[in-house]
N, CA, C and O atoms as CSV, one atom per row, in Angstrom:
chain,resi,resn,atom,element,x,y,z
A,1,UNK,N,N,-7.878,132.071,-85.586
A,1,UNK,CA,C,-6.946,132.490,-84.571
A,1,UNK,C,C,-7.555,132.248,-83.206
A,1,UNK,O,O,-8.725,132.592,-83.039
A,2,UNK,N,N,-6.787,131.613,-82.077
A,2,UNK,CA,C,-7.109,131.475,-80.956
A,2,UNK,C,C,-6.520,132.276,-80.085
A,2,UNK,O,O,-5.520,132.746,-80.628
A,3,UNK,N,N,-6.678,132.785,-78.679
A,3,UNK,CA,C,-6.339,133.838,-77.808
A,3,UNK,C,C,-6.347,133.316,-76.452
A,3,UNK,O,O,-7.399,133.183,-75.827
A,4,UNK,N,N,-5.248,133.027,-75.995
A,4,UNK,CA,C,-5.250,132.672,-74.165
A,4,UNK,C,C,-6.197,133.323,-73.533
A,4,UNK,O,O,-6.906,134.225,-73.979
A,5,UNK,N,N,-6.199,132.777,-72.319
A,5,UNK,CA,C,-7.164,133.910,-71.325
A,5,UNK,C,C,-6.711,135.088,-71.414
A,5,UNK,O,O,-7.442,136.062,-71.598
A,6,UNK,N,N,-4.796,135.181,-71.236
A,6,UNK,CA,C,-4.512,136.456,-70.975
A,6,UNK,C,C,-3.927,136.709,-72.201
A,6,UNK,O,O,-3.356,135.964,-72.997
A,7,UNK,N,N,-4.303,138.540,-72.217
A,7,UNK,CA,C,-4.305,138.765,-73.751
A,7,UNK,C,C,-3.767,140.397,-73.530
A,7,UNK,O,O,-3.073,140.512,-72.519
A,8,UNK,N,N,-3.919,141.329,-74.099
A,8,UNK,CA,C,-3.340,142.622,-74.301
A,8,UNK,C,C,-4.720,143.346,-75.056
A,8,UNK,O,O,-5.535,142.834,-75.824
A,9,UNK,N,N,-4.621,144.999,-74.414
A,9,UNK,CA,C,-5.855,145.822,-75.090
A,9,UNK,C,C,-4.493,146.915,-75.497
A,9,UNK,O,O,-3.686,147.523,-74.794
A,10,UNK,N,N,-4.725,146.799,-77.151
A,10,UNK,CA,C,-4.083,148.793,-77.047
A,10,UNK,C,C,-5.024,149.566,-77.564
A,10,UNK,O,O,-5.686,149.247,-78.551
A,11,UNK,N,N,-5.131,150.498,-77.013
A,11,UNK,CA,C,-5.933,151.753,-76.931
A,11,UNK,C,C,-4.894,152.846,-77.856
A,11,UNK,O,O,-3.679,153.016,-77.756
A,12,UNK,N,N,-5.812,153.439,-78.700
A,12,UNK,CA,C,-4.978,154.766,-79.317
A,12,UNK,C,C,-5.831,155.502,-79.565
A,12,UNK,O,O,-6.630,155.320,-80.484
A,13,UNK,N,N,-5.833,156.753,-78.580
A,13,UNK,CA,C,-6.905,157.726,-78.839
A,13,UNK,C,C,-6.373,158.704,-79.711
A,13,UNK,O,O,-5.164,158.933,-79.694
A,14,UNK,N,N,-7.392,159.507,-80.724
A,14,UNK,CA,C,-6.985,160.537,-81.452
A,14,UNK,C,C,-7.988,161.481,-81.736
A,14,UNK,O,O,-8.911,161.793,-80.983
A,15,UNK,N,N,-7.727,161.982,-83.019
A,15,UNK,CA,C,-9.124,163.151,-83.209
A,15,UNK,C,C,-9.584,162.796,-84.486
A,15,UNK,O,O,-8.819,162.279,-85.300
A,16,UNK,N,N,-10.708,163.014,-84.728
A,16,UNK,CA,C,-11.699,162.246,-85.855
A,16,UNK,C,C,-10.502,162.799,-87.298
A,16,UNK,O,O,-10.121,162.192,-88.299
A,17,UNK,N,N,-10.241,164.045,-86.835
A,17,UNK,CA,C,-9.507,164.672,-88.307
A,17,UNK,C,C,-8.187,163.912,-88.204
A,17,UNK,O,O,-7.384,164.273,-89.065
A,18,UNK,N,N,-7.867,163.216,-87.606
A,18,UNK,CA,C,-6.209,163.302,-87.864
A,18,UNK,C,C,-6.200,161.944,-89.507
A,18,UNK,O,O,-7.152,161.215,-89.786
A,19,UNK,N,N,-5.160,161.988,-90.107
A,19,UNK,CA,C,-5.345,161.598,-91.355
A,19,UNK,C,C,-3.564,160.912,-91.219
A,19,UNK,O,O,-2.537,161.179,-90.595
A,20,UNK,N,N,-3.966,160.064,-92.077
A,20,UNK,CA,C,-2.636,159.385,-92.624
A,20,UNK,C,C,-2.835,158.104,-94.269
A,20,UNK,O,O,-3.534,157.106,-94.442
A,21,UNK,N,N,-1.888,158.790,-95.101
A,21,UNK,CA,C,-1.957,158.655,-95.897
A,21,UNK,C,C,-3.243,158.310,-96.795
A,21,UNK,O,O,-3.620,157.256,-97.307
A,22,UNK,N,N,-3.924,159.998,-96.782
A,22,UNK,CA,C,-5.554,160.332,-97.482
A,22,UNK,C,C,-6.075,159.806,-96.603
A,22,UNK,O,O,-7.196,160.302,-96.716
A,23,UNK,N,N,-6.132,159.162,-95.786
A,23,UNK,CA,C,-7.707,158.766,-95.065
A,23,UNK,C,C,-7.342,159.208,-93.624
A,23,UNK,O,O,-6.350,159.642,-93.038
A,24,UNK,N,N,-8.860,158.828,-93.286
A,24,UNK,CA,C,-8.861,158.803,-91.855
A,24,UNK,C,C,-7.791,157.917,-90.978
A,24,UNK,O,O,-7.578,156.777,-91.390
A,25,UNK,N,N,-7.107,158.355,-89.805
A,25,UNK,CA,C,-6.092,157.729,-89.088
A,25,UNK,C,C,-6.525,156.207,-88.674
A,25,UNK,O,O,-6.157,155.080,-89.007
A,26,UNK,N,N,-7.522,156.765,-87.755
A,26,UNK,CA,C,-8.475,155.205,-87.605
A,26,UNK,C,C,-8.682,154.438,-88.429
A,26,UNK,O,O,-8.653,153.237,-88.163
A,27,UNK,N,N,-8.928,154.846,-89.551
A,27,UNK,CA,C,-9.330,153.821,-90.952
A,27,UNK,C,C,-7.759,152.691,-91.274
A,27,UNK,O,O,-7.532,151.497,-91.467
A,28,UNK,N,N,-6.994,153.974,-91.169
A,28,UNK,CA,C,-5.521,153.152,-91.624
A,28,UNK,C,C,-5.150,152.554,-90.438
A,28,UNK,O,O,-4.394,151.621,-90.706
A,29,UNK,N,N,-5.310,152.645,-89.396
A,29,UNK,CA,C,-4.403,151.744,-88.358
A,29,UNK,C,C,-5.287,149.979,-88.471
A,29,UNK,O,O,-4.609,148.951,-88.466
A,30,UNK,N,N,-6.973,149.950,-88.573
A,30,UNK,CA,C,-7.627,149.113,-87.825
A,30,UNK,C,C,-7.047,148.063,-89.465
A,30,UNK,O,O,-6.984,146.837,-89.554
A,31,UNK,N,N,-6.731,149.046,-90.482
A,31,UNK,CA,C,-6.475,148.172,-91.934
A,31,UNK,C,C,-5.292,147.724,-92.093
A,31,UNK,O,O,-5.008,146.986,-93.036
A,32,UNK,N,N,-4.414,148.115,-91.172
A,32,UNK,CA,C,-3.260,147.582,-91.200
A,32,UNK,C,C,-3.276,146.582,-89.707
A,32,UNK,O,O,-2.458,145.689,-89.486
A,33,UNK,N,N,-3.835,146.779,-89.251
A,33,UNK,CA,C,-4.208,146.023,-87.840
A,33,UNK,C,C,-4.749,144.267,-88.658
A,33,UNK,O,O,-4.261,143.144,-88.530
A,34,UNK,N,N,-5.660,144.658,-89.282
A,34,UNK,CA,C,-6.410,143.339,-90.209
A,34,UNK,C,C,-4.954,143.088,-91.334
A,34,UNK,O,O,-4.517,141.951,-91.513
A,35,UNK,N,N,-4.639,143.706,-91.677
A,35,UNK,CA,C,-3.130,143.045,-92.759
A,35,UNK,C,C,-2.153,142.455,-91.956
A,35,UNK,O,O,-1.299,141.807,-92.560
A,36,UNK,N,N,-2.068,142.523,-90.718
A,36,UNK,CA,C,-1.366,142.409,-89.977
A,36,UNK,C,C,-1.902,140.959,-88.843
A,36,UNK,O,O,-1.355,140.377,-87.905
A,37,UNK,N,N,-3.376,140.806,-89.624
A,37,UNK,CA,C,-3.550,139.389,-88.694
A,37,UNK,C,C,-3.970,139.119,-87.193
A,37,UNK,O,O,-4.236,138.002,-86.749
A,38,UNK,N,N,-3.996,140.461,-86.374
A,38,UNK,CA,C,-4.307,141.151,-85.111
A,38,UNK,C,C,-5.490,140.421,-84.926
A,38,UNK,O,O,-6.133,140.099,-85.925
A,39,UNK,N,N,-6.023,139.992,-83.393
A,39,UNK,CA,C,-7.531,138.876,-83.286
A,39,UNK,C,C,-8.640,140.220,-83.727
A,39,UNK,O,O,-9.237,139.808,-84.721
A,40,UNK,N,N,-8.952,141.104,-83.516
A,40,UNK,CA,C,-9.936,142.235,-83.535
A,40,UNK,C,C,-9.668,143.687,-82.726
A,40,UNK,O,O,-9.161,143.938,-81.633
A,41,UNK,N,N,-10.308,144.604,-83.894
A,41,UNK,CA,C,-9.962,146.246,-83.490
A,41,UNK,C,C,-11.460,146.471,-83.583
A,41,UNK,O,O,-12.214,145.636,-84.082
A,42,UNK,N,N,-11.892,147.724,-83.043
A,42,UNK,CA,C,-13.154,148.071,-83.163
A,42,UNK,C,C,-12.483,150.001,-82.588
A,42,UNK,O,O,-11.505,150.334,-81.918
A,43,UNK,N,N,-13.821,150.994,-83.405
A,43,UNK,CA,C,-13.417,151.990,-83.718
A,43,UNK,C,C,-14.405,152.765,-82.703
A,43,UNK,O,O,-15.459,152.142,-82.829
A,44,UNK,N,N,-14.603,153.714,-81.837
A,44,UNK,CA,C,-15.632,154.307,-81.203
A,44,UNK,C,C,-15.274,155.645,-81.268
A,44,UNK,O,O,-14.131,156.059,-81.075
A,45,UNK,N,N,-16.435,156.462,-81.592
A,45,UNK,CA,C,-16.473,158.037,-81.258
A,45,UNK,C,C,-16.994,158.662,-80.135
A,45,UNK,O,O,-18.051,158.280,-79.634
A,46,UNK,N,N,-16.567,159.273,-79.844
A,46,UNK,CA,C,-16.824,160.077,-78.633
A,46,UNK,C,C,-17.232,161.332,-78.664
A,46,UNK,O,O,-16.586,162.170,-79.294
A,47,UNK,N,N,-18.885,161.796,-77.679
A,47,UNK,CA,C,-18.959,162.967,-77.975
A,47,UNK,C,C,-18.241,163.913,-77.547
A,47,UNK,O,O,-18.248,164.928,-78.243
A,48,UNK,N,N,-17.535,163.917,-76.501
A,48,UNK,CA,C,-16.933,164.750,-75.968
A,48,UNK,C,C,-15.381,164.899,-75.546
A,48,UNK,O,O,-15.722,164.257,-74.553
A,49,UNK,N,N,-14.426,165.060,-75.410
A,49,UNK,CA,C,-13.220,165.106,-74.497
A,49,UNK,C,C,-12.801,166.396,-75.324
A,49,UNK,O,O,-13.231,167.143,-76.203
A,50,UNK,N,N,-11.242,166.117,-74.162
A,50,UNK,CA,C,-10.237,167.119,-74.502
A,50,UNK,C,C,-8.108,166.160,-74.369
A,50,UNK,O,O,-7.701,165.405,-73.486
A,51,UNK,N,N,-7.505,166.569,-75.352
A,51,UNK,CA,C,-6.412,166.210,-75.217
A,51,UNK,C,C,-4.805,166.819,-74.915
A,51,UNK,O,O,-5.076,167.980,-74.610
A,52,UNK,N,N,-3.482,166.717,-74.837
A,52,UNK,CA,C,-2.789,167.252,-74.432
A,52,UNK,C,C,-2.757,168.447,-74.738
A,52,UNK,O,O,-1.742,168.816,-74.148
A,53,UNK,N,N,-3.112,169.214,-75.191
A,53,UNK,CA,C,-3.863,170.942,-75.305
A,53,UNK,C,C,-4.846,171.378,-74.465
A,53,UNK,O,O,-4.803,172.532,-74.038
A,54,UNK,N,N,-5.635,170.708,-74.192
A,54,UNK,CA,C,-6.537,170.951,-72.927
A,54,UNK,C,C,-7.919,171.628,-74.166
A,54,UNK,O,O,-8.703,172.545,-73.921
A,55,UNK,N,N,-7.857,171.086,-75.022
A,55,UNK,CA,C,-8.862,172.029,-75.915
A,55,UNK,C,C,-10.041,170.882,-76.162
A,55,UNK,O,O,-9.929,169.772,-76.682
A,56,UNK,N,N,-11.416,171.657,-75.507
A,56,UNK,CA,C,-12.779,170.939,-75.360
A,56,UNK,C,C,-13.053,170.810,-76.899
A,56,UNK,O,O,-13.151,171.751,-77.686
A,57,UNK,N,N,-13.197,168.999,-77.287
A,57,UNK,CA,C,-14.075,168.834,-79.054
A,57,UNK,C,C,-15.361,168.671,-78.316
A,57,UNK,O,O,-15.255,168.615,-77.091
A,58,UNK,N,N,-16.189,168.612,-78.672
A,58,UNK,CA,C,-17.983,168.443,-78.355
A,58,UNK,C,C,-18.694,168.268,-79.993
A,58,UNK,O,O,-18.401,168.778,-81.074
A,59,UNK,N,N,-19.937,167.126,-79.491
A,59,UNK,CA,C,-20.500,167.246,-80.535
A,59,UNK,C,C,-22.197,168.019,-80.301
A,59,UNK,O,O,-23.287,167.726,-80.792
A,60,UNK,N,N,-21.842,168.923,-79.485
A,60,UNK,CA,C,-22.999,170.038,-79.173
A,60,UNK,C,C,-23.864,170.332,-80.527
A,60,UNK,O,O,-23.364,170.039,-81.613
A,61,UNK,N,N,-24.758,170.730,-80.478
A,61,UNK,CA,C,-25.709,170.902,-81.604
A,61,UNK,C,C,-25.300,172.419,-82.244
A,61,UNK,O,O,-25.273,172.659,-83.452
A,62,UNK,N,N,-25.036,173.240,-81.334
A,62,UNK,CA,C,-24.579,174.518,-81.608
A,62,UNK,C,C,-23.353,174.937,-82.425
A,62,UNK,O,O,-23.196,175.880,-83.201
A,63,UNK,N,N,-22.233,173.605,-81.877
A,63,UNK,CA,C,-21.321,173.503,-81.875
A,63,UNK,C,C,-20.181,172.253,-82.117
A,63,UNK,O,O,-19.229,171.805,-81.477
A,64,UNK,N,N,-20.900,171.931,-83.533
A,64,UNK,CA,C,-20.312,170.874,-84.469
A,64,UNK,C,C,-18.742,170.962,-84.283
A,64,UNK,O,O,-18.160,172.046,-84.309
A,65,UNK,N,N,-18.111,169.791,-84.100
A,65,UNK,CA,C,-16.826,169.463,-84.150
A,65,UNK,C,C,-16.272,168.742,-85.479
A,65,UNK,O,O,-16.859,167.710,-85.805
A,66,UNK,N,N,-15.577,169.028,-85.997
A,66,UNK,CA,C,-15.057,168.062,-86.884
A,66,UNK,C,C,-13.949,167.504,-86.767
A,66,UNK,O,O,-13.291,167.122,-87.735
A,67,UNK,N,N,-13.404,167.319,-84.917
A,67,UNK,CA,C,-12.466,166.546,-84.818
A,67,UNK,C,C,-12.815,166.026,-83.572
A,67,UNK,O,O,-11.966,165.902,-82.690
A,68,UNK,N,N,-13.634,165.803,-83.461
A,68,UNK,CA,C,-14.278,164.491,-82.285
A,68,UNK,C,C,-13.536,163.777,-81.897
A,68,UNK,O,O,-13.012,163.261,-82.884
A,69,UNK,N,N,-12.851,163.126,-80.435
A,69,UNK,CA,C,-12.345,161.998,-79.852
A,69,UNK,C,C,-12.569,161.029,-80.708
A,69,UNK,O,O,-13.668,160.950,-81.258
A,70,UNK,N,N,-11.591,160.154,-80.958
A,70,UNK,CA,C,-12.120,158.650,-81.761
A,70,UNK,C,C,-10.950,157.459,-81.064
A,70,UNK,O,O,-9.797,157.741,-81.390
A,71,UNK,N,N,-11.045,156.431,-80.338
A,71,UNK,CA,C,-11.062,155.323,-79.689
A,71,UNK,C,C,-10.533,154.237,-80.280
A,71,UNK,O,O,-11.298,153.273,-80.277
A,72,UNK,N,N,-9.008,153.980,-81.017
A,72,UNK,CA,C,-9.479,152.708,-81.678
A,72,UNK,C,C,-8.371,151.257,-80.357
A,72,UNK,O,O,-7.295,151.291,-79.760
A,73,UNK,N,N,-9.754,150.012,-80.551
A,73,UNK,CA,C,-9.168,149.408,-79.763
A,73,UNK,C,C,-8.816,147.922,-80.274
A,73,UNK,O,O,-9.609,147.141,-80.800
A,74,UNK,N,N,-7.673,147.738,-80.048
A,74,UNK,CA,C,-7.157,146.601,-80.842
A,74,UNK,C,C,-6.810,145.187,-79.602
A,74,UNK,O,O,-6.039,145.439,-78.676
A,75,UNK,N,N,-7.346,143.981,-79.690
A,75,UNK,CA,C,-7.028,143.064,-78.785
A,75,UNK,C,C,-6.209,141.957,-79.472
A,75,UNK,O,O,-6.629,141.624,-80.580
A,76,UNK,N,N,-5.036,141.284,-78.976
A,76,UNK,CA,C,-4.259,140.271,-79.176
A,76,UNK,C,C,-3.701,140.271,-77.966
A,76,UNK,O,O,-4.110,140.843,-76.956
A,77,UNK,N,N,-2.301,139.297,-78.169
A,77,UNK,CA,C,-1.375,139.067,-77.018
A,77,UNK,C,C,-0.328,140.513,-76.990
A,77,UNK,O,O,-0.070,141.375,-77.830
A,78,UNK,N,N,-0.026,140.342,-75.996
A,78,UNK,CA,C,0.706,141.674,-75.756
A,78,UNK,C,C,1.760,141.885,-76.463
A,78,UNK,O,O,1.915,142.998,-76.965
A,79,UNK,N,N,2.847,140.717,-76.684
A,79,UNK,CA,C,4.061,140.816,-77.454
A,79,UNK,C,C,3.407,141.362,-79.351
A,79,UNK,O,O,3.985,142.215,-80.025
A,80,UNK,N,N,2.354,140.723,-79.731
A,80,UNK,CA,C,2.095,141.158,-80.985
A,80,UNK,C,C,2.043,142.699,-80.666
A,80,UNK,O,O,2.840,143.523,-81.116
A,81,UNK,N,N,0.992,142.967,-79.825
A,81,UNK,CA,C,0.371,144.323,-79.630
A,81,UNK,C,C,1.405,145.226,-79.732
A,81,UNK,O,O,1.346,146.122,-80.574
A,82,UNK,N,N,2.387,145.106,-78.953
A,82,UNK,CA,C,4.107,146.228,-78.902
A,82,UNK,C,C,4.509,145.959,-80.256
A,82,UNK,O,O,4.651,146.962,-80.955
A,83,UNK,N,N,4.725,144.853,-80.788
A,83,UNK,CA,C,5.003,144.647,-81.993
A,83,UNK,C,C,4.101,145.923,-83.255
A,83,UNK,O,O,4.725,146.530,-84.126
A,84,UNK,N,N,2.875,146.034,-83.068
A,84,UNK,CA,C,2.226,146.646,-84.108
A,84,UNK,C,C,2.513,148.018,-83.843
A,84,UNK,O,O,2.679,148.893,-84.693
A,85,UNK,N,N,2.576,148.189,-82.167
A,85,UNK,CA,C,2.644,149.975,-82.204
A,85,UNK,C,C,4.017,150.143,-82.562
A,85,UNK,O,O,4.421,151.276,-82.827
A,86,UNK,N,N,4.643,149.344,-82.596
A,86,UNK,CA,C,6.033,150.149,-82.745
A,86,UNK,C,C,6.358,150.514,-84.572
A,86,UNK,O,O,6.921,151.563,-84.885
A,87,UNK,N,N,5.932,149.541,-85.577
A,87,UNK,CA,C,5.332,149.243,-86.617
A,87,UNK,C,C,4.819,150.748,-87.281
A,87,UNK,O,O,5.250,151.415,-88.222
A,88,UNK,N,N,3.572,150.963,-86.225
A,88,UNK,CA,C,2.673,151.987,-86.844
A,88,UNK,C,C,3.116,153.717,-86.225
A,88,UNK,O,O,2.479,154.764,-86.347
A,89,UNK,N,N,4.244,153.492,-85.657
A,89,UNK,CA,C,4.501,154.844,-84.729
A,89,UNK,C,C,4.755,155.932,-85.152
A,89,UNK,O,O,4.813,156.933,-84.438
A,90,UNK,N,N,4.963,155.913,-86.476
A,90,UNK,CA,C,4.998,156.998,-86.948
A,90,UNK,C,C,3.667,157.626,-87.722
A,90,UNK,O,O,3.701,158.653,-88.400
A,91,UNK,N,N,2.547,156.849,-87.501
A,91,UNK,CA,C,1.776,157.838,-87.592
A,91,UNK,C,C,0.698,158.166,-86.775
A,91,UNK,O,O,-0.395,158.660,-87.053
A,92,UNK,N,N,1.258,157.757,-85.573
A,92,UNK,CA,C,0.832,158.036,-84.489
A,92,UNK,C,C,1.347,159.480,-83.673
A,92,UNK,O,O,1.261,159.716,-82.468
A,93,UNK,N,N,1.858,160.273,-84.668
A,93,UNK,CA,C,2.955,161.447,-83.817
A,93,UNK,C,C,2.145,161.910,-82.800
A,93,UNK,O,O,2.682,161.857,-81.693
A,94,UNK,N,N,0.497,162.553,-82.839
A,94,UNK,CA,C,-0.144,162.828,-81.239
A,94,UNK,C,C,-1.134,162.278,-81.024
A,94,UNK,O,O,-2.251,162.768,-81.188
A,95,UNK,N,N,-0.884,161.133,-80.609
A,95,UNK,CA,C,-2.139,160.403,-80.562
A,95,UNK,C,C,-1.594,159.727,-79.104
A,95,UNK,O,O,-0.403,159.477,-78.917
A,96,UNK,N,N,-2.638,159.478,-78.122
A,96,UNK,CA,C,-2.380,158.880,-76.911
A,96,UNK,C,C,-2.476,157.543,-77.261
A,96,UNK,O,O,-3.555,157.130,-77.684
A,97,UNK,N,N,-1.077,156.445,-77.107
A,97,UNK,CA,C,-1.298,155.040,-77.489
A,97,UNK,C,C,-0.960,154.458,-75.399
A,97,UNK,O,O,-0.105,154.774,-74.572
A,98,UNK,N,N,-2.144,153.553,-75.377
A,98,UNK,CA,C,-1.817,152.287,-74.034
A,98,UNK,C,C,-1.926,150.997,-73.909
A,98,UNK,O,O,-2.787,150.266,-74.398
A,99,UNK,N,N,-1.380,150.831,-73.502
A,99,UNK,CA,C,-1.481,149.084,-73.525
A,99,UNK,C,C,-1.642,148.497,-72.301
A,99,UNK,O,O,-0.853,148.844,-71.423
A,100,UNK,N,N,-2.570,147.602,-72.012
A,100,UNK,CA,C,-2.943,146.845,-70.514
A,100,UNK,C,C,-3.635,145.487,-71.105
A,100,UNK,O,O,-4.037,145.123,-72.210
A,101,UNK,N,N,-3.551,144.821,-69.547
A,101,UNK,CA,C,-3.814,143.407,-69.903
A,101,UNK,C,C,-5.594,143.364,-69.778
A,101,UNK,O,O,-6.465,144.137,-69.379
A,102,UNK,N,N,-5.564,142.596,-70.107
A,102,UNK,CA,C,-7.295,141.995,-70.205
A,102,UNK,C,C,-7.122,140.249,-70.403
A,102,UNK,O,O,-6.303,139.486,-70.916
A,103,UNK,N,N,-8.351,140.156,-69.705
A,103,UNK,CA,C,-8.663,138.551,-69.658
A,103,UNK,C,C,-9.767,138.159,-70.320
A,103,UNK,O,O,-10.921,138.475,-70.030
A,104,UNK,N,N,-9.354,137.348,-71.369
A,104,UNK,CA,C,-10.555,136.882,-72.506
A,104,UNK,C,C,-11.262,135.846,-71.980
A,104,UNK,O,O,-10.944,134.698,-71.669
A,105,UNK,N,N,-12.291,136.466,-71.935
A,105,UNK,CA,C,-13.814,135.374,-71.430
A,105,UNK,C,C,-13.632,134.318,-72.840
A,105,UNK,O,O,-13.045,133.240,-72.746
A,106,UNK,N,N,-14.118,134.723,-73.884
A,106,UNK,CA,C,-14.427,134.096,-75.166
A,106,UNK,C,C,-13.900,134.958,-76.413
A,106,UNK,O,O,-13.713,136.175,-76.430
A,107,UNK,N,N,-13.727,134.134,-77.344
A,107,UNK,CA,C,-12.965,134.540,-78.378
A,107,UNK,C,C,-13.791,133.691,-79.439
A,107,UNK,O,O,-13.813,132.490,-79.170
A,108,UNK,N,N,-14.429,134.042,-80.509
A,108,UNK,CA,C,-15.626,133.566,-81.790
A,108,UNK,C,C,-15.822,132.168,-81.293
A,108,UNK,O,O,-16.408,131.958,-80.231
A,109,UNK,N,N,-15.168,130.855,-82.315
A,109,UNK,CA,C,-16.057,129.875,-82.351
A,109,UNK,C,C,-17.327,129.559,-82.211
A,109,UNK,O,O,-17.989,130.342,-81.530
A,110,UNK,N,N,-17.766,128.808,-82.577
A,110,UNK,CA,C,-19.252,127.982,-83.095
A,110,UNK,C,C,-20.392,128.839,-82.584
A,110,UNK,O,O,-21.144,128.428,-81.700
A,111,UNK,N,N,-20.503,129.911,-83.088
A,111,UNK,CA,C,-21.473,130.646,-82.449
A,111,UNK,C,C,-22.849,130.763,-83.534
A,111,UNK,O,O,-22.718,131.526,-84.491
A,112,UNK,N,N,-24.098,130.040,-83.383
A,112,UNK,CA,C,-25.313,130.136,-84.148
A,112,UNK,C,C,-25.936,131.416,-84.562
A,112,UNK,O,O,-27.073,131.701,-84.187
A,113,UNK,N,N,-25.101,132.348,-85.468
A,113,UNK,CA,C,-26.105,133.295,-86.200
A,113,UNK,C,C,-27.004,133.014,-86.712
A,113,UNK,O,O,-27.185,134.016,-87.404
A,114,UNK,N,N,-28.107,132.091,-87.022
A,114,UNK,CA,C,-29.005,132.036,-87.618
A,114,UNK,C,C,-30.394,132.652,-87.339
A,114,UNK,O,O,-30.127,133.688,-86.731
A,115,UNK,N,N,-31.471,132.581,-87.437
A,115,UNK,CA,C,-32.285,132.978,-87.018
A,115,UNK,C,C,-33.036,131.933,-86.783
A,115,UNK,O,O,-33.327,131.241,-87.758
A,116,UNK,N,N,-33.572,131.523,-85.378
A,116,UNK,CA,C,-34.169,130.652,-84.856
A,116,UNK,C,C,-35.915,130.844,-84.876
A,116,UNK,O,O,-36.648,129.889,-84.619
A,117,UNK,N,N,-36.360,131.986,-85.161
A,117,UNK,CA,C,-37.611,132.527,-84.206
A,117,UNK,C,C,-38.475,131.867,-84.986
A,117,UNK,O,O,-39.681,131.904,-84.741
């Protein structure tokens, strides 16, 4: 798959617990994101925030969270991108979803993993 310069980021923030169908939310969106052919998603946790409740998660030592901020970010062209959230919206019921443009430096090709040293 190739990607113009200009391309689309969606962002869908949620909480480590939120779940859809047995698994983790994140797990199912980035797997239907890949069934779906999308250029790349990548998943990040966060130690800290708070969401439309205003209620602080932390991953304080004192004060283990088991629903931590979690980040998932998916890049293609924008028309796919609306295409998938609208797709996946229902199991997105509170989850903050955005979409903005971004400009792709590089996208894979011929890149030497090997080990040179």
């Amino acid at each position: 798959m190739s990607l113009s310069e200009r391309a689309g980021m969606l962002r869908i923030y949620m909480g480590e617990g939120h779940r859809a169908d047995g698994r983790p939310l994140y797990e199912a969106v980035v797997l239907k994101a890949r069934e779906q052919g999308l250029a790349g998603a990548t998943v990040l946790r966060g130690p800290m925030g708070f969401g439309h409740a205003s209620r602080i998660h932390t991953a304080k030592i004192l004060r283990l969270s088991d629903d931590l901020p979690v980040l998932v970010e998916i890049v293609d062209s924008e028309d796919r991108l609306r295409a998938f959230a609208k797709d996946i919206g229902g199991m997105l019921a509170s989850c903050l979803v955005t979409l903005e443009r971004v400009e792709v430096l590089r996208y894979g090709g011929d890149v030497d993993t090997s080990d040179t040293a």
